[in-house]
N, C-alpha and C positions, 0 to 999 in steps of 0.2 A: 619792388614796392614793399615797404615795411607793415608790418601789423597796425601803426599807428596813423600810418596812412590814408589804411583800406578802415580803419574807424572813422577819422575824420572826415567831415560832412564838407565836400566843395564846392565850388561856384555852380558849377555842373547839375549838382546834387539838391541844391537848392533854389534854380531857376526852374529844373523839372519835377520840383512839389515845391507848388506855390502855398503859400499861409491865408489863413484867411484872414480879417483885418484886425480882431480880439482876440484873442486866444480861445480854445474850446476849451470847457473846463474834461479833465480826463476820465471823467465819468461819462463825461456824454459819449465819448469815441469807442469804449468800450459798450453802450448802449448800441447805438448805431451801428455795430460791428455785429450784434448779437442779435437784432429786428430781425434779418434774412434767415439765420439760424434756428428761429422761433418759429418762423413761418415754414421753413424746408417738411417737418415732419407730416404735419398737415396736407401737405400739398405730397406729402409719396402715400399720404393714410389715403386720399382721395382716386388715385389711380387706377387701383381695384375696383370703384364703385363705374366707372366708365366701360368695363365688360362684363358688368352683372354680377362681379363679388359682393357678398353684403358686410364683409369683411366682420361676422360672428352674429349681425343685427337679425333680429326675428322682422325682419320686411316681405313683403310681398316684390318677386321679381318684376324690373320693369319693364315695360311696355315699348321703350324704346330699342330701335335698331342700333348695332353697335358704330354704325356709321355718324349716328347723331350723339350718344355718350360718349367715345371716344375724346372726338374731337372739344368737344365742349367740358370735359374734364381737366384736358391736357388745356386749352386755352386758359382756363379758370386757372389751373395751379402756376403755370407761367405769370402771369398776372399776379395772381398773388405773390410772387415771389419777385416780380418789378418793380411793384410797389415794396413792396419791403426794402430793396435795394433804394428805392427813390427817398427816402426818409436818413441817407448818409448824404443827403442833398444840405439835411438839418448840421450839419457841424464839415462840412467841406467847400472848398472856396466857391466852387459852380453852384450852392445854396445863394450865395452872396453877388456873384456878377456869373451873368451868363457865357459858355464858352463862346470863342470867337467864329464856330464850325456852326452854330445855330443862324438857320437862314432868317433874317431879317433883324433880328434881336440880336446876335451876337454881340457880345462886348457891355452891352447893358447889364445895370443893377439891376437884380433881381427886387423889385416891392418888398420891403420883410411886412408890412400889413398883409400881404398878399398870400406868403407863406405860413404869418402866423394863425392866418383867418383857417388855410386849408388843412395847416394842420390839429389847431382847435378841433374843427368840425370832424375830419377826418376820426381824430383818440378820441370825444364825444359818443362817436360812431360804434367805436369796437370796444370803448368802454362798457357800451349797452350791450354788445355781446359777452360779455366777463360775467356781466349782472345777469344776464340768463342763463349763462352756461353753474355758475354760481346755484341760482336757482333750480335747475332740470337737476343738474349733481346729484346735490343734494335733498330734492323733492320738497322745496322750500314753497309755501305760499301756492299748494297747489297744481305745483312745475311737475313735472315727470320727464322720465327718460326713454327711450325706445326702448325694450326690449334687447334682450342678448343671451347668444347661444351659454356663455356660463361668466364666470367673474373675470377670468384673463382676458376677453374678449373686451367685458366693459371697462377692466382697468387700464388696458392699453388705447381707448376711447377717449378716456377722461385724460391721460395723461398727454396723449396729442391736442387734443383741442385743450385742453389747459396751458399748453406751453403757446397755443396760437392765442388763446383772449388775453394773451399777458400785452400782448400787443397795444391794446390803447391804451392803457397807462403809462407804455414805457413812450408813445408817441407824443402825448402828451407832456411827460416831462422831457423829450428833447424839444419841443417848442418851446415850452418855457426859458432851456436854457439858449435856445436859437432868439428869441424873446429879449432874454437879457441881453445877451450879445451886441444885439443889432440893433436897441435903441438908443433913439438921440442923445 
């Protein structure tokens, strides 16, 4: 097999990645590529607070058994990191028709009112988290922030949950381009 072979894209190679029916514009891929990445730090900053780390925060320890934080941290940050991945739904073909392995819908169009509504509501959602984290920050309008053992504590605070509220804005504009995409 030659060099120009094993670059060439074959039949093979192009019935096992399917297209979706418009092109994605390639900003959105590399958007979508980046949602789960956004979300990752957040969900490892969260880890520690399920065995009673306050990870630098002047809090008061909690009250709960490690049998009920644990698990309920670890469920949250999975989840949040499903959903993240679920939002590459926005610019790949299973966005567009349902796989074939889905019991009772398989093979079906995906509704794009259906995805644009949820993902509207969805970047709505976390956009209002941007807007407070925005506010608490920087002690805007009243907002404040927890407490913290010194400034590396809070700047490592701000920076995680700053890279997670970027989240609905960027959800939002793959809707949009999911939006464009898929109208009549």
């Amino acid at each position: 097999m030659t060099s120009t072979e094993i670059l060439r894209p074959t039949a093979t190679a192009t019935a096992i990645s399917p297209r979706t029916e418009r092109p994605v514009p390639r900003w959105a891929l590399g958007v979508a590529r980046a949602v789960p990445l956004l979300a990752l730090p957040v969900c490892l900053w969260r880890l520690p607070f399920g065995f009673g780390y306050r990870m630098g925060m002047d809090l008061p320890p909690t009250e709960q058994p490690l049998w009920v934080t644990v698990p309920y941290v670890l469920a949250l940050s999975l989840l949040s990191e499903a959903f993240a991945l679920l939002c590459s739904g926005l610019v790949r073909p299973w966005g567009e028709t349902l796989p074939a392995g889905v019991p009772f819908l398989g093979g079906r169009p995906v509704p794009p009112l259906a995805v644009v509504t949820a993902g509207v509501v969805t970047g709505l959602g976390f956009t209002l988290l941007t807007v407070d984290w925005v506010l608490t920050t920087f002690g805007l309008a009243g907002f404040s922030d927890v407490g913290f053992a010194n400034g590396w504590w809070r700047a490592l605070s701000v920076v995680v949950s700053g890279l997670f509220v970027l989240w609905g804005p960027l959800i939002l504009a793959l809707t949009f381009a999911y939006h464009r995409r898929r109208r009549a």
